[in-house]
N, CA, C and O atoms as a MOPAC input file, in Angstrom:
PM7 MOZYME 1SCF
protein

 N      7.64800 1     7.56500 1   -22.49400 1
 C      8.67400 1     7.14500 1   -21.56000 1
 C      9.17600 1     5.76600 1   -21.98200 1
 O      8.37100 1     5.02000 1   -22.54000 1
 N     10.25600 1     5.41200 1   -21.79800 1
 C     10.98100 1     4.22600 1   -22.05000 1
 C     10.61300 1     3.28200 1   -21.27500 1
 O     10.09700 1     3.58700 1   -20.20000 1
 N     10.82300 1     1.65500 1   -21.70000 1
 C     10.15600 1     0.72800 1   -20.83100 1
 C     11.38800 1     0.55900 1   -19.86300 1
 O     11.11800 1     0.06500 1   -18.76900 1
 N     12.72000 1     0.90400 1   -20.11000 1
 C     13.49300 1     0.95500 1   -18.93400 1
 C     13.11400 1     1.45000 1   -17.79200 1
 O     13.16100 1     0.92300 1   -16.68100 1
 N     12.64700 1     2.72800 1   -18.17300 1
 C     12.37200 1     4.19700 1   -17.30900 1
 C     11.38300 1     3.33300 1   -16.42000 1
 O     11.56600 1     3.01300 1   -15.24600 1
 N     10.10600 1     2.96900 1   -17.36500 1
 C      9.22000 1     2.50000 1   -16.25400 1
 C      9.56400 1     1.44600 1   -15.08400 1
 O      9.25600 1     1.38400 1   -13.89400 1
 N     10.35600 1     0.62500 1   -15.96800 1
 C     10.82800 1    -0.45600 1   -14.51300 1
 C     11.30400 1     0.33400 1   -13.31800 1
 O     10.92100 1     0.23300 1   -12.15200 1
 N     12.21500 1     1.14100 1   -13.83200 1
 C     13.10600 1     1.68300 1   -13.04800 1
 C     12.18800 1     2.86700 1   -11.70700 1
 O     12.37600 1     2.94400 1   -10.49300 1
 N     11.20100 1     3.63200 1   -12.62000 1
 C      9.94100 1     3.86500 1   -11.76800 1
 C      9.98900 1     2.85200 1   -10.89200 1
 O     10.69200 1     2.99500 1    -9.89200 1
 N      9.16400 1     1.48900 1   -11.11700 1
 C      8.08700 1     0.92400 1   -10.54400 1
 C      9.43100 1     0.37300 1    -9.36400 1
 O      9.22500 1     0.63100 1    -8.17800 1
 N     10.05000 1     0.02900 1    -9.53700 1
 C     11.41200 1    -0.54400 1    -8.51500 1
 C     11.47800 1     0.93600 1    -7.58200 1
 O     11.26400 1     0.73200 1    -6.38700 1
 N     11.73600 1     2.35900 1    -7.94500 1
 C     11.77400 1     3.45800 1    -6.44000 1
 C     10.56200 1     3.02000 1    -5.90400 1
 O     10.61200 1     2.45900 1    -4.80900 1
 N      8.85600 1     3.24700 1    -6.77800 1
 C      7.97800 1     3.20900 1    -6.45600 1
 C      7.60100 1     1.81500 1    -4.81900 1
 O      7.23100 1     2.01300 1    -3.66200 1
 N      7.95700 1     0.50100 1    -5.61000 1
 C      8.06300 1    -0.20900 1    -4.22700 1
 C      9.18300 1    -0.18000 1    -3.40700 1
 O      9.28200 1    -1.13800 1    -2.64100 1
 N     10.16800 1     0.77900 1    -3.35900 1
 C     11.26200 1     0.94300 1    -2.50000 1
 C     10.34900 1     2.06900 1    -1.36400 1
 O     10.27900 1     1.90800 1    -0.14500 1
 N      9.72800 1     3.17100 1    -2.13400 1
 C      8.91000 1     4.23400 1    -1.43100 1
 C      8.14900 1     3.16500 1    -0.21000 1
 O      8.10700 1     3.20900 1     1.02000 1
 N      7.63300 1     2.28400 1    -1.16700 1
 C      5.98900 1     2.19200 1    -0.23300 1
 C      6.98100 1     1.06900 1     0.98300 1
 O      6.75200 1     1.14700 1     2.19000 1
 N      7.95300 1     0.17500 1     0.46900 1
 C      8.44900 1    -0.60800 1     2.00400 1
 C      9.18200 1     0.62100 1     2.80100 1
 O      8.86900 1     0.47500 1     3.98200 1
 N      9.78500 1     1.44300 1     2.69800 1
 C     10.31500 1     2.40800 1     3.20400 1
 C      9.34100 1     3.17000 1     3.98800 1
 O      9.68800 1     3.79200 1     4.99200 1
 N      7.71600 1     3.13300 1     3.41800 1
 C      6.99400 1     3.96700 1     4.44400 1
 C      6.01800 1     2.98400 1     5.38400 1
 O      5.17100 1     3.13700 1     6.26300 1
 N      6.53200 1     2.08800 1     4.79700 1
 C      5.90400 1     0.60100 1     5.90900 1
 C      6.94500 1     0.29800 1     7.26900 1
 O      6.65400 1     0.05900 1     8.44100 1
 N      7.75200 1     0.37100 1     6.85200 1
 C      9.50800 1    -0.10300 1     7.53700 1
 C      9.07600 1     1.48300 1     9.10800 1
 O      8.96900 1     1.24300 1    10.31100 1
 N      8.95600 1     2.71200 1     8.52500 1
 C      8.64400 1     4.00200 1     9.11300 1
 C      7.69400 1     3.75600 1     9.96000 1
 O      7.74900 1     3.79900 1    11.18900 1
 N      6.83400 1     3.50200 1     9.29400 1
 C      5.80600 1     3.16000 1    10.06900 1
 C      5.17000 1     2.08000 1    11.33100 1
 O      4.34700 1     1.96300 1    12.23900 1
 N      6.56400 1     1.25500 1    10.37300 1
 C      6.34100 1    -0.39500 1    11.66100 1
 C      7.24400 1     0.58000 1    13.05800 1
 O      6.84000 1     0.46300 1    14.21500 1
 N      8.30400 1     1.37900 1    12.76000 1
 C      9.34900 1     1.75100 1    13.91100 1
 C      8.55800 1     2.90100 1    14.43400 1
 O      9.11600 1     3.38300 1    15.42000 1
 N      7.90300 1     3.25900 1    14.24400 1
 C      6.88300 1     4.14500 1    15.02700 1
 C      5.61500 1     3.35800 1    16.10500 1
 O      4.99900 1     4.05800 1    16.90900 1
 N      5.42500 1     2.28700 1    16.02100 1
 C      4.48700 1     1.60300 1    16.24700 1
 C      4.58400 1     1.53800 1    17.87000 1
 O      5.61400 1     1.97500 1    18.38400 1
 N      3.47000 1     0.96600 1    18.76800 1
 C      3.76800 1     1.02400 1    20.17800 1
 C      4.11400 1    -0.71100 1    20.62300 1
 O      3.55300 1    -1.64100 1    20.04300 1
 N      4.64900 1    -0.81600 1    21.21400 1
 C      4.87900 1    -2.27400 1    21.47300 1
 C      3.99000 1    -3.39000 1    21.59200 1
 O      4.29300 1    -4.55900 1    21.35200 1
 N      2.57800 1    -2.85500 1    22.07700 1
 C      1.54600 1    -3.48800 1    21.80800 1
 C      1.26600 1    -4.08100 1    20.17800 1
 O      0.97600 1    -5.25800 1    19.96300 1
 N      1.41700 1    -2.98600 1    19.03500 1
 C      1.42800 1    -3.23100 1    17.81200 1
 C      1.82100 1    -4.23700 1    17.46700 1
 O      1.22900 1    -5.21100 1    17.00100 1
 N      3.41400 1    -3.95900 1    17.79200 1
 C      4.34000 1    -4.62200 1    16.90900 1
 C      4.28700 1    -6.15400 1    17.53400 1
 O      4.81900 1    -6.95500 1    16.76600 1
 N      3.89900 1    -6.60100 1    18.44400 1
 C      3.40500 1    -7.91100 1    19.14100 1
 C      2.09800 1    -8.33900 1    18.08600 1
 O      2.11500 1    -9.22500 1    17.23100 1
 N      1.45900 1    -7.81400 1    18.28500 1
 C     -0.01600 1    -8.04300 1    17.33700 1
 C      0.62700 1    -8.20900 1    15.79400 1
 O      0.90700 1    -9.31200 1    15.32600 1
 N      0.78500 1    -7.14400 1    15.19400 1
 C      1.78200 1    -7.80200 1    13.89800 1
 C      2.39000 1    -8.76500 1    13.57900 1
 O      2.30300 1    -9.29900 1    12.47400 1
 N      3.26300 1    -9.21600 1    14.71100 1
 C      4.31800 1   -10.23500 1    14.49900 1
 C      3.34100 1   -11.24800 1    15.23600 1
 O      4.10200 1   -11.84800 1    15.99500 1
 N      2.47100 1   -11.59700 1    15.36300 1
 C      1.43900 1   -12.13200 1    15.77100 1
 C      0.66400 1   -12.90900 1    14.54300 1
 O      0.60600 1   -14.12100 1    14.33100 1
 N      0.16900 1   -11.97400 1    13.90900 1
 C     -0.04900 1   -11.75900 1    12.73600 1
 C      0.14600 1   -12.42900 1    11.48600 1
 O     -0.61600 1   -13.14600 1    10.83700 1
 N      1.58300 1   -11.96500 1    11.23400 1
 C      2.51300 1   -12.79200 1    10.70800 1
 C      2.35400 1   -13.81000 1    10.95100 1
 O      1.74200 1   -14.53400 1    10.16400 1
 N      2.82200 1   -14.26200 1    12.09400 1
 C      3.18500 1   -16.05100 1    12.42700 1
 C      2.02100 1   -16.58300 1    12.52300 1
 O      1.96500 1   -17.65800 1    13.11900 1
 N      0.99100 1   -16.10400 1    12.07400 1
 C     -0.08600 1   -17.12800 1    12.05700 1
 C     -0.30400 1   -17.21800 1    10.76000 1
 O     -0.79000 1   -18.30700 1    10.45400 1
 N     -0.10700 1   -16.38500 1     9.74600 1
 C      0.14000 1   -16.58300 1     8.15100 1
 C      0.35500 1   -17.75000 1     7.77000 1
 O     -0.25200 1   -18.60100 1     7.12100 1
 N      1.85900 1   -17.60200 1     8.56100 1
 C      2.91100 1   -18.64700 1     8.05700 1
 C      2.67400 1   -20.00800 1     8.88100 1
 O      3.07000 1   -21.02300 1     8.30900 1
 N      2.05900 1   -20.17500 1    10.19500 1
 C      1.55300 1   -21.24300 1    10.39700 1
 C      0.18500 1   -22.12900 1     9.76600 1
 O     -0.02600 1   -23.33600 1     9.65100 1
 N     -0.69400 1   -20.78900 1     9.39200 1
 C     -1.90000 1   -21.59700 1     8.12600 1
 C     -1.00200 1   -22.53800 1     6.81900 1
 O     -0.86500 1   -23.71900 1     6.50200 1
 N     -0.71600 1   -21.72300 1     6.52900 1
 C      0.01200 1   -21.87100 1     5.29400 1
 C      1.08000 1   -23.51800 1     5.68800 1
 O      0.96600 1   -24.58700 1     5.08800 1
 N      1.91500 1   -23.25100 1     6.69200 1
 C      2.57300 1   -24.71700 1     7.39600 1
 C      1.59300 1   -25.89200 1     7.41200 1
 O      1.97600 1   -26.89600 1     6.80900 1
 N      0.10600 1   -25.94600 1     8.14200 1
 C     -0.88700 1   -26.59600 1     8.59200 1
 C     -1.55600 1   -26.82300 1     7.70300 1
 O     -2.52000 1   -27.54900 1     7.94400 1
 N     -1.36300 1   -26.29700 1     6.20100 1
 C     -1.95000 1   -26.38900 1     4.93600 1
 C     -1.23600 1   -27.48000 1     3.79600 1
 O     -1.91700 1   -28.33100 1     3.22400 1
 N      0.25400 1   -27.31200 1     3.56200 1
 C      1.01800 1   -27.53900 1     2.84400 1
 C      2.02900 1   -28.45200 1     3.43400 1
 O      2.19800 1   -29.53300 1     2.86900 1
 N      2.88900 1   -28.10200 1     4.74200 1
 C      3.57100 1   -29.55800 1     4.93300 1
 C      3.42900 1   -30.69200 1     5.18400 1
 O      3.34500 1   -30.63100 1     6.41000 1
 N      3.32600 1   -31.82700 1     4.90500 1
 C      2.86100 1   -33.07400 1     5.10900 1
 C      3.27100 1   -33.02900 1     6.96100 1
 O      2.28900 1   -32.64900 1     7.59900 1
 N      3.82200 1   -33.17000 1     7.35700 1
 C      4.58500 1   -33.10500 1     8.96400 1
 C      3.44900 1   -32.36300 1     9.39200 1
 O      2.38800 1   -32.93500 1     9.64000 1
 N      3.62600 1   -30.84500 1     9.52300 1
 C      2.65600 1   -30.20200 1    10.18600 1
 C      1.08100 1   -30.25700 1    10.03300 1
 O      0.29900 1   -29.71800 1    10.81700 1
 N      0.69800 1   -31.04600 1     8.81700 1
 C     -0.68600 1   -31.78800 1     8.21200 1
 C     -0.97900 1   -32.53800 1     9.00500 1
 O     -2.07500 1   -32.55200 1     9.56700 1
 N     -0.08600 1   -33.28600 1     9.20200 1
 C     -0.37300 1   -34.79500 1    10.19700 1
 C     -0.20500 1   -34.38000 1    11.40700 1
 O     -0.73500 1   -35.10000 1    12.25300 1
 N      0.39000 1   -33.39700 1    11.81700 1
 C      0.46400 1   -33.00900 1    13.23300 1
 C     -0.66300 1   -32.53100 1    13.48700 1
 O     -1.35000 1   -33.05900 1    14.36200 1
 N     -1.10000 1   -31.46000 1    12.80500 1
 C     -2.26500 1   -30.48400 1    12.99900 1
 C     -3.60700 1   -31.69000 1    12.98600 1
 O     -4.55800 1   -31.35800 1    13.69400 1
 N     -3.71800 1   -32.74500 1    12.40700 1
 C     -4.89200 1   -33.66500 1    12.59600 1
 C     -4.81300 1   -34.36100 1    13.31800 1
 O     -5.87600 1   -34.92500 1    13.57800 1
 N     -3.78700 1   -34.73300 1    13.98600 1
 C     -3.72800 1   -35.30000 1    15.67300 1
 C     -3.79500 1   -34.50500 1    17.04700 1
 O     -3.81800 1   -34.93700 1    18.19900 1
 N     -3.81800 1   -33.22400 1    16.56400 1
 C     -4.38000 1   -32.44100 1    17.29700 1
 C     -3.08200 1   -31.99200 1    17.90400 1
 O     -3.34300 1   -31.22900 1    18.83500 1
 N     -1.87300 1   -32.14500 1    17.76400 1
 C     -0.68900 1   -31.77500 1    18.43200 1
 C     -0.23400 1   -30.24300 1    18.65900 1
 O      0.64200 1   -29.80900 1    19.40700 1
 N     -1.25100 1   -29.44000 1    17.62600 1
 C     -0.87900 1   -28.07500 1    17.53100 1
 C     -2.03200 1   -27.55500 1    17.74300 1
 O     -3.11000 1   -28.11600 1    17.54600 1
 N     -1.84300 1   -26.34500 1    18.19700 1
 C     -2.93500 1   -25.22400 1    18.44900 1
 C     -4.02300 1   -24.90100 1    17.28700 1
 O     -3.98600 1   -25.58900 1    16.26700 1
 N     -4.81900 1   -24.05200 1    17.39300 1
 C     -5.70900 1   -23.71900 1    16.10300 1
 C     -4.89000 1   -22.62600 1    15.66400 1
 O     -4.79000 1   -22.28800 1    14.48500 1
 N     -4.24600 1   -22.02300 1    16.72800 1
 C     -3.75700 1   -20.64900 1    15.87200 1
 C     -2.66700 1   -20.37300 1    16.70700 1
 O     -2.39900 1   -21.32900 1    17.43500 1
 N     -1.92400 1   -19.36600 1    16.85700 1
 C     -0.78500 1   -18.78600 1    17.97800 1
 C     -1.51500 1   -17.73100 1    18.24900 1
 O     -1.76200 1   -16.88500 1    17.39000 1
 N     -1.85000 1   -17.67600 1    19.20900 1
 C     -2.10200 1   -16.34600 1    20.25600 1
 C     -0.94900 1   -16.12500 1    21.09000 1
 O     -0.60500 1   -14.98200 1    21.39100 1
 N     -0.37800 1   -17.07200 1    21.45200 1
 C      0.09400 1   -16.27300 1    22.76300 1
 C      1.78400 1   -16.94600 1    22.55400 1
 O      2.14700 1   -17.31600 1    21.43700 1
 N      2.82200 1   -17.04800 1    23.91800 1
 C      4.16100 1   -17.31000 1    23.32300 1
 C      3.68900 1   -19.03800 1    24.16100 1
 O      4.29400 1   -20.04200 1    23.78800 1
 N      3.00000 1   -19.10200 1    24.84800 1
 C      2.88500 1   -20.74400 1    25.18400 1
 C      2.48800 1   -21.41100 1    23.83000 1
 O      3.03400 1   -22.48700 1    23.58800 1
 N      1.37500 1   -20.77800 1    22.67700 1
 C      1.27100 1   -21.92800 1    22.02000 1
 C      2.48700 1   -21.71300 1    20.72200 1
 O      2.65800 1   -22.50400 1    19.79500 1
 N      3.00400 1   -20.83600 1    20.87900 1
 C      4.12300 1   -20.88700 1    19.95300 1
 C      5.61100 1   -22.21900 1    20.89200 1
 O      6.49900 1   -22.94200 1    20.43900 1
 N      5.26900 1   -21.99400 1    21.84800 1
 C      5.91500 1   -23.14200 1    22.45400 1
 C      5.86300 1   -24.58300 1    22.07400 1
 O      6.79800 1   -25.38300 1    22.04200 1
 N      4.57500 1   -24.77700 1    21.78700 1
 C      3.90800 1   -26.25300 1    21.74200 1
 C      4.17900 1   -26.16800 1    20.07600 1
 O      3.64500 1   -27.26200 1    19.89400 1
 N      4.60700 1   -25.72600 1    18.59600 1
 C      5.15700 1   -25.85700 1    17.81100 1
 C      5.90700 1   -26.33600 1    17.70800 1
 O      6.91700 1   -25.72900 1    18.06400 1
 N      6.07900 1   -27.45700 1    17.28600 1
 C      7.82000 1   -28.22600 1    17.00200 1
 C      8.60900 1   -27.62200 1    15.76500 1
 O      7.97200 1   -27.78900 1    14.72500 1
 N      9.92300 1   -26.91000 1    15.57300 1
 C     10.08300 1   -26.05800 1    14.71100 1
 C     11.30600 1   -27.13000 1    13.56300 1
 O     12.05600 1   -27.88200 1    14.18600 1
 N     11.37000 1   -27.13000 1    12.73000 1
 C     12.09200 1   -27.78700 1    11.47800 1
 C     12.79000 1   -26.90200 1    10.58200 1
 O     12.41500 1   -25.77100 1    10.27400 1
 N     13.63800 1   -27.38100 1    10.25800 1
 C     14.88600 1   -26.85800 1     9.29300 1
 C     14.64400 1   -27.54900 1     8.03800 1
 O     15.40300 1   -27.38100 1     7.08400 1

């Protein structure tokens, strides 16, 4: 097989698998998709509490939560552009 061919594989191949993730997230019960996106935003808040100097210094003055559980401590986040 050609090394075109294969790219061109491996590009449907991860079109398949977000397509049966995407299916799968819209099937989900609302409980889920809260927990997921839950989930998520705590990823991306480690990762914030890790790497931005701002949210570094915030997070060691104690200004932010340990984690987001709920929509109050997503409240108490100060959000930046």
């Amino acid at each position: 097989m050609k090394i075109e061919n294969l790219e061109k594989l491996k590009e449907v191949e991860s079109c398949v698998k977000c397509f049966d993730e995407i299916k799968t997230f819209l099937r989900s019960s609302r409980e889920d998709v809260i927990k997921r996106s839950f989930e998520a935003l705590n990823i991306q808040f480690k990762y914030a509490t890790s790497n931005s100097p701002f949210y570094i210094q915030r997070f060691k003055q104690g200004d932010l939560p340990q984690a987001v559980k709920s929509l109050d401590d997503l409240r108490e986040i100060p959000f930046t552009t």
